[in-house]
C-alpha positions as CSV (number, residue, x, y, z in Angstrom):
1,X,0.0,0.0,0.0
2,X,1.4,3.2,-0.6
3,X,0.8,6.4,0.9
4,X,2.4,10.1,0.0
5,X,4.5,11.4,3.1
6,X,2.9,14.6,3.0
7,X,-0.9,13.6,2.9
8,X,-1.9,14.9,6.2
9,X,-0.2,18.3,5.5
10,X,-2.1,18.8,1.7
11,X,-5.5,17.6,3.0
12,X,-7.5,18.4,6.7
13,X,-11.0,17.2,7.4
14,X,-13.0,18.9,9.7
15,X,-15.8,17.2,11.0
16,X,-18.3,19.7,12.0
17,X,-21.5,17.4,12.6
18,X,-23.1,14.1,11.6
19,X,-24.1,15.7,8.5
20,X,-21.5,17.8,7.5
21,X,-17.9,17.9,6.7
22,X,-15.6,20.7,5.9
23,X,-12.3,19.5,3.8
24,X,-9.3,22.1,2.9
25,X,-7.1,21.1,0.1
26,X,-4.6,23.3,0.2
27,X,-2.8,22.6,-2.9
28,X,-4.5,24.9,-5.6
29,X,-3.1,22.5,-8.2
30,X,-4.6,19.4,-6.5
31,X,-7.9,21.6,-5.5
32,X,-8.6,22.6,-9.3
33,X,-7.9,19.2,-10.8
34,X,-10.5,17.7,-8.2
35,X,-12.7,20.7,-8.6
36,X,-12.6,19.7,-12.5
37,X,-13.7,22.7,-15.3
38,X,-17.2,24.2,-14.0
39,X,-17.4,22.2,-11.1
40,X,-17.7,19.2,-12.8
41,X,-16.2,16.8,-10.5
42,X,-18.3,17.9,-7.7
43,X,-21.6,17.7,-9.8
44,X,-20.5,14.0,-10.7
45,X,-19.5,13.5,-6.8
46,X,-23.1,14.8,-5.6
47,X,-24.6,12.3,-8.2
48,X,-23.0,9.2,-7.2
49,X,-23.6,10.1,-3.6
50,X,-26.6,12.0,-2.5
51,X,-24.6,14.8,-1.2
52,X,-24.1,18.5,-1.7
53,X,-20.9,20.0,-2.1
54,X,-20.4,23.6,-1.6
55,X,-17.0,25.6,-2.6
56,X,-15.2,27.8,-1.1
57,X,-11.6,29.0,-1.3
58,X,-9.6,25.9,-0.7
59,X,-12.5,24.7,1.3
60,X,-15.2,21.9,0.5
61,X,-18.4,21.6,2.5
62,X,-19.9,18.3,2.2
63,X,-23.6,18.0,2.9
64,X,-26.1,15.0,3.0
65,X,-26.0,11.5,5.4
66,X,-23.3,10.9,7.7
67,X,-22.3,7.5,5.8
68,X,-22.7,9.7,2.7
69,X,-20.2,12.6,4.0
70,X,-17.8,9.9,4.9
71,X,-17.5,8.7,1.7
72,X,-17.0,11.8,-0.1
73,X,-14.0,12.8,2.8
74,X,-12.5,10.0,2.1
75,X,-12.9,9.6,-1.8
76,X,-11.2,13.1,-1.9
77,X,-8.5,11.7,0.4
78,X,-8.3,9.3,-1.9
79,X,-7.7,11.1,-5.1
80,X,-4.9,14.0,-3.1
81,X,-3.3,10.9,-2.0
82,X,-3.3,9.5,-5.6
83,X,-2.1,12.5,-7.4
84,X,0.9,13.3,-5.0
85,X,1.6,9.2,-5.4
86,X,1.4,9.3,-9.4
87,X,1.4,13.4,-10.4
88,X,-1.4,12.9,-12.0
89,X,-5.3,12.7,-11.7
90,X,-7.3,11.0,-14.8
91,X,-11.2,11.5,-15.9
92,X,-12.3,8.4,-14.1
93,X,-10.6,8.7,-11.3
94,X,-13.3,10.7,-9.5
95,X,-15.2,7.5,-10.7
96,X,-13.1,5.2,-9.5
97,X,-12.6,6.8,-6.1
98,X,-16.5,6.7,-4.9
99,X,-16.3,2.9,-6.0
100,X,-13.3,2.1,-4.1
101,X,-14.9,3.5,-0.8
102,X,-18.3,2.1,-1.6
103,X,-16.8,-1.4,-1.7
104,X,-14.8,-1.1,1.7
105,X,-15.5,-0.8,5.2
106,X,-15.6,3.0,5.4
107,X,-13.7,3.4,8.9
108,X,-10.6,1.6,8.0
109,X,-9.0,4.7,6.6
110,X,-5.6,3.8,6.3
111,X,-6.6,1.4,3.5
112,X,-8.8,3.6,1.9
113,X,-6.6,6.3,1.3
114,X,-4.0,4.1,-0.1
115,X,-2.9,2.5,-3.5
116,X,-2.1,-0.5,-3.8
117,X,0.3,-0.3,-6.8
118,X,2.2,2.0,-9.4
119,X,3.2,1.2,-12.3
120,X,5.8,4.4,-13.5
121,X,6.7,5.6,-17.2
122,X,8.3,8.2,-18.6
123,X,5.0,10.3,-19.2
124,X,2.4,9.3,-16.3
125,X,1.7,6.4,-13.6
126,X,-1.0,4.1,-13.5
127,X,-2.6,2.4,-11.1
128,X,-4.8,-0.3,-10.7
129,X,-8.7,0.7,-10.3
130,X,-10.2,-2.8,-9.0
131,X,-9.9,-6.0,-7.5
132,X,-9.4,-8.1,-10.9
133,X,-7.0,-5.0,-12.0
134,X,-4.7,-5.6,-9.2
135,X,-4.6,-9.0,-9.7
136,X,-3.7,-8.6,-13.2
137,X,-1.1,-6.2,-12.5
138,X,0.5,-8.3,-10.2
139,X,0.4,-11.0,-12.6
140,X,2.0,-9.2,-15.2
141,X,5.0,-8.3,-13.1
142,X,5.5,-11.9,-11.6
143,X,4.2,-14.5,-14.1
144,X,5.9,-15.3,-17.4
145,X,2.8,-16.4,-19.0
146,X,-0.5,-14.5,-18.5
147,X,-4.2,-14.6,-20.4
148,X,-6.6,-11.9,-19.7
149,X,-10.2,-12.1,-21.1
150,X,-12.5,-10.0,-21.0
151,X,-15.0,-7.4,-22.3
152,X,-13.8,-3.7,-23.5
153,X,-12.9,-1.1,-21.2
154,X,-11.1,-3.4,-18.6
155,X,-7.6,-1.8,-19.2
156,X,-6.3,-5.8,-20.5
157,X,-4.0,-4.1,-22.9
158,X,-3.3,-0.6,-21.4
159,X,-2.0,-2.1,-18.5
160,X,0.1,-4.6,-20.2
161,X,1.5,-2.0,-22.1
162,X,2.5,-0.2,-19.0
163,X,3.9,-2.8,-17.3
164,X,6.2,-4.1,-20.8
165,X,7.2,-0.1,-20.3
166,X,8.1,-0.2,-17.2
167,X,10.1,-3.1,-17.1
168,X,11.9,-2.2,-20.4
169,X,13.0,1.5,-18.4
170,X,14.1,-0.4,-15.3
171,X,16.1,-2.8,-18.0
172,X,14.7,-6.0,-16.7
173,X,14.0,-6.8,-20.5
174,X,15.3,-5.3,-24.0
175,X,12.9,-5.1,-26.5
176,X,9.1,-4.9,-25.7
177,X,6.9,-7.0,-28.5
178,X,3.9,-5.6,-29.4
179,X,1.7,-8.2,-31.9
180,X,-2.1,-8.9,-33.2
181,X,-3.7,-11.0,-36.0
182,X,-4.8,-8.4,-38.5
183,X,-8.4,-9.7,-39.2
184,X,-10.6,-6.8,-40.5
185,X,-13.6,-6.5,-38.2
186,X,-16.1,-6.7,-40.5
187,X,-15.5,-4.0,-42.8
188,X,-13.8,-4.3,-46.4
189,X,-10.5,-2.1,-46.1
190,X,-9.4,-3.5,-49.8
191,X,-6.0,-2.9,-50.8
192,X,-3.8,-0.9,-48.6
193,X,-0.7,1.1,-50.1
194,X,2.7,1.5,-48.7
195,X,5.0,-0.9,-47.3
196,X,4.6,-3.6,-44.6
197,X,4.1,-1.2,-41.8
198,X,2.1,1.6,-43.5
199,X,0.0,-2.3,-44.3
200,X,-0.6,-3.5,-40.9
201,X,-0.4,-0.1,-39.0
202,X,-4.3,0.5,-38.9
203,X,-4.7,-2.8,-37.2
204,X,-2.2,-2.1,-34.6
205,X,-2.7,2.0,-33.5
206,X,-4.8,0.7,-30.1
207,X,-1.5,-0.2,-28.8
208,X,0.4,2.9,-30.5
209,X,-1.9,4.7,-28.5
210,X,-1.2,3.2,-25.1
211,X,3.0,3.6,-26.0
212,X,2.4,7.3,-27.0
213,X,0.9,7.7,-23.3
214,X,3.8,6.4,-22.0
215,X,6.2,7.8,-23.7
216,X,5.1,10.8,-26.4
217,X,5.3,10.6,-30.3
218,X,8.7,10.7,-31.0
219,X,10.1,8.8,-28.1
220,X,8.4,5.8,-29.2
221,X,9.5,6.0,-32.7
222,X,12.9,6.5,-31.6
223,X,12.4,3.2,-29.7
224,X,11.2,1.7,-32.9
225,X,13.8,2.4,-34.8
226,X,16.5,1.5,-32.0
227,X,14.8,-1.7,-32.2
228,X,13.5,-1.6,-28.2
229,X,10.1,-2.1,-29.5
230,X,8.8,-3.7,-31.7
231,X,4.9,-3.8,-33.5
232,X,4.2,-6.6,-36.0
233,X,1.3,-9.0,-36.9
234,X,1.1,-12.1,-35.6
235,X,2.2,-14.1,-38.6
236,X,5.3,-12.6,-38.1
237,X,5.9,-14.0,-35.0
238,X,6.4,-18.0,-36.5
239,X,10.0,-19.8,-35.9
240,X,11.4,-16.9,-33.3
241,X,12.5,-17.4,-29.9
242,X,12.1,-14.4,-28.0
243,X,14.8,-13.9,-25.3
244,X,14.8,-10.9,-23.0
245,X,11.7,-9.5,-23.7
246,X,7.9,-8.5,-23.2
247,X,5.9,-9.5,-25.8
248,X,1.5,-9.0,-25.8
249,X,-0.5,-10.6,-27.9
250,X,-3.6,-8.1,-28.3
251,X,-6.9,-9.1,-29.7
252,X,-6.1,-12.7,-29.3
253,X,-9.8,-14.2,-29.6
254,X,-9.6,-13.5,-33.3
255,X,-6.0,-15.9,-33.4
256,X,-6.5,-19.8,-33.7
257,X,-5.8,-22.4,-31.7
258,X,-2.6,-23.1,-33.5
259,X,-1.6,-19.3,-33.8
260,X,-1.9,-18.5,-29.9
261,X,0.1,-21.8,-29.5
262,X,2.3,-20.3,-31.5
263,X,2.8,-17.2,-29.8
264,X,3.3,-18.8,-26.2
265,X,6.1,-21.0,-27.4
266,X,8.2,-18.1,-28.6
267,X,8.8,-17.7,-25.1
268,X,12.8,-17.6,-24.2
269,X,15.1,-17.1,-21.2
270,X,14.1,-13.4,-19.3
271,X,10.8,-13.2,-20.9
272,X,7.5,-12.7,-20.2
273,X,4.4,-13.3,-22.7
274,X,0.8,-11.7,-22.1
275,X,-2.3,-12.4,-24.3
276,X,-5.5,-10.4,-23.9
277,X,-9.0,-10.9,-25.5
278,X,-12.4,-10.4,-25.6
279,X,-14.2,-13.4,-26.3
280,X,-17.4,-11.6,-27.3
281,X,-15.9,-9.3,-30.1
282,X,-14.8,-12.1,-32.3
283,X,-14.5,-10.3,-36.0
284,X,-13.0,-14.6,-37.6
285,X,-15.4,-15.6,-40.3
286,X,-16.2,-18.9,-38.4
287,X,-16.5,-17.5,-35.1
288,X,-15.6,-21.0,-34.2
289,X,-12.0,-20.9,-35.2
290,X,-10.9,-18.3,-31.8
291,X,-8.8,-20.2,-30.1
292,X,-8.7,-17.9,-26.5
293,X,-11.3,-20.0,-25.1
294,X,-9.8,-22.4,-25.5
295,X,-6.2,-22.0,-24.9
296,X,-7.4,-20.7,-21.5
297,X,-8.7,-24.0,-20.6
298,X,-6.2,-26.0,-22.0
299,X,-3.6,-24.1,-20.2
300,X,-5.4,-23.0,-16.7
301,X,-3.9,-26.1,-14.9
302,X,-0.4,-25.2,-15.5
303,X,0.3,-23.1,-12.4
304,X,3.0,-21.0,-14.2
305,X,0.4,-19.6,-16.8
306,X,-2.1,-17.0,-15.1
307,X,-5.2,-16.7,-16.3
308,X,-7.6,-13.2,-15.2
309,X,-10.9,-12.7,-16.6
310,X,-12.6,-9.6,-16.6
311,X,-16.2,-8.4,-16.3
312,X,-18.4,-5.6,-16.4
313,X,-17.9,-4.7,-13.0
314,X,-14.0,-3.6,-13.8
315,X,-15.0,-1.4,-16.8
316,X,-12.8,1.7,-16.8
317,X,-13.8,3.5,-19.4
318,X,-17.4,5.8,-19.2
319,X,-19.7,4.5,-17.2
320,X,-22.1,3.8,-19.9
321,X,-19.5,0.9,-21.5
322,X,-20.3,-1.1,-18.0
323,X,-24.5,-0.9,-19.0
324,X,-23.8,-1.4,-22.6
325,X,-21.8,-4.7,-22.0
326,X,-24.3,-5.8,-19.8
327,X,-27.4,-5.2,-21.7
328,X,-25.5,-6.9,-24.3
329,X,-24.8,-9.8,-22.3
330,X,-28.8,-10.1,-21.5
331,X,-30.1,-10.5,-24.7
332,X,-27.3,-13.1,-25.7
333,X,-28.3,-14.8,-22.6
334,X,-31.9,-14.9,-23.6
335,X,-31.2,-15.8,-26.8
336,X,-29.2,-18.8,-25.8
């Protein structure tokens, strides 16, 4: 668990009744980030708890039920501690925050107002925002093998990607493998000009996108060039033996059987393979022909391979994705 030093001297809670709280931040930087443009932040705060929230200076009033007030001090406890720990505060944080107090006894403070982990890159730090994240995360950093499932939304390849980061700055590997099956979901792309990268980029920018978090435009084509990572389909990946290195196989429920086998027998000394999935968004002809399902319960046995799998409930993304998967998931049900 981790805690900043200098918490208790950026935050002071004030309890002034059953019903009402008064909370100084008195970092301006930290205040206006929680604050968010317009007030945002404390509109969406008084939403998800039946609270009201008046602003002041550097001072928060919190208004409503005493269980209510407690976990509104201590979401914002929360999210000071988190943005001393990491630098940073992110959309959903203010999200994530209520849920992590609403799913914990509210009086044991000292684990509320901590985080469990960091992962650090050059750019930002990220941290795990549930259970099933944590779990991943911890998998990633100790396992060699690892399969996440799971809808979209639930940070499977984000957090991968930070963790192949990380451990490629702290030079625990040398070259961090990016891969997916380029299978067209569903629309006709036809011919694409250029040469073999300008070919298979379009499939690939979801995980551009997560290394240009992490490390900014021309950082990671420097890398790229260097040779420290690498982005290819996964046909590309046949007859190598990767040694020292971090390789992720994203969008794996749309590789076969045989091509995920593949993948994880690349594996070499001082390396660590990850392949993520979503088991419902299978773009293959023959929907039949995925082979994540299966992998994962051909390999779940072997204790060195780690499998996670996501739900719903660890959606990061708008709150709406969480609904939409689920209402989803309903009529499939009913249909079945």
């Amino acid at each position: 668990m981790l805690e900043a030093k200098n918490l208790n001297k950026e935050i002071s809670i004030k309890k002034i009744d059953n019903e009402t709280s008064n909370i100084k931040i008195f970092n301006n930087n930290i205040l206006s980030q929680i604050v968010g443009e317009f007030n945002k932040n404390l509109i969406k705060i008084e939403k998800l708890t039946k609270t009201k929230i008046f602003f002041r200076g550097n001072s928060l009033i919190i208004k409503g039920e005493r269980e209510s007030v407690l976990s509104v001090s201590n979401a914002l406890v929360f999210l000071v501690n988190k943005f001393l720990v990491t630098g940073s505060l992110e959309d959903n944080d203010v999200d994530y925050s209520i849920k992590k107090i609403e799913s914990q006894n509210l009086m044991d403070k000292s684990n509320i107002r901590s985080i469990d982990q960091v992962i650090k890159t050059p750019r930002r730090s990220v941290i795990p925002k549930s259970k099933k994240q944590s779990e991943y995360l911890r998998a990633l950093l100790k396992e060699d093998i690892v399969l996440s499932l799971g809808p979209a939304g639930t940070g499977k390849s984000y957090l991968a990607v930070s963790a192949a980061v990380n451990m490629l700055m702290e030079k625990k590997v040398e070259k961090v493998i990016l891969s997916r099956p380029a299978v067209e979901a569903g629309e006709r792309l036809g011919f694409l000009p250029g040469d073999l990268k300008e070919k298979v980029d379009p499939y690939l920018q979801p995980l551009y996108d997560a290394l240009y978090d992490f490390f900014g435009y021309e950082k990671v084509q420097k890398k790229i060039e260097t040779g420290e990572i690498e982005i290819a389909p996964l046909a590309f990946m046949r007859g190598r033996t990767l040694k020292n290195s971090f390789a992720i196989l994203d969008e794996a429920q749309n590789a076969s059987l045989t091509q995920i086998k593949m993948f994880l027998t690349r594996i070499g000394e001082n390396s660590k393979i990850v392949v993520n999935g979503d088991p419902s968004q299978v773009d293959l002809i023959n929907k039949n022909h995925s082979g994540l399902l299966q992998s994962k319960r051909i390999l779940q046995d072997i204790k060195e391979v780690k499998c996670i799998e996501f739900d719903h409930t660890d959606v990061v993304r708008h709150p709406l994705v969480s609904k939409i998967i689920q209402a989803y998931q309903l009529k499939t049900d009913d249909k079945n």
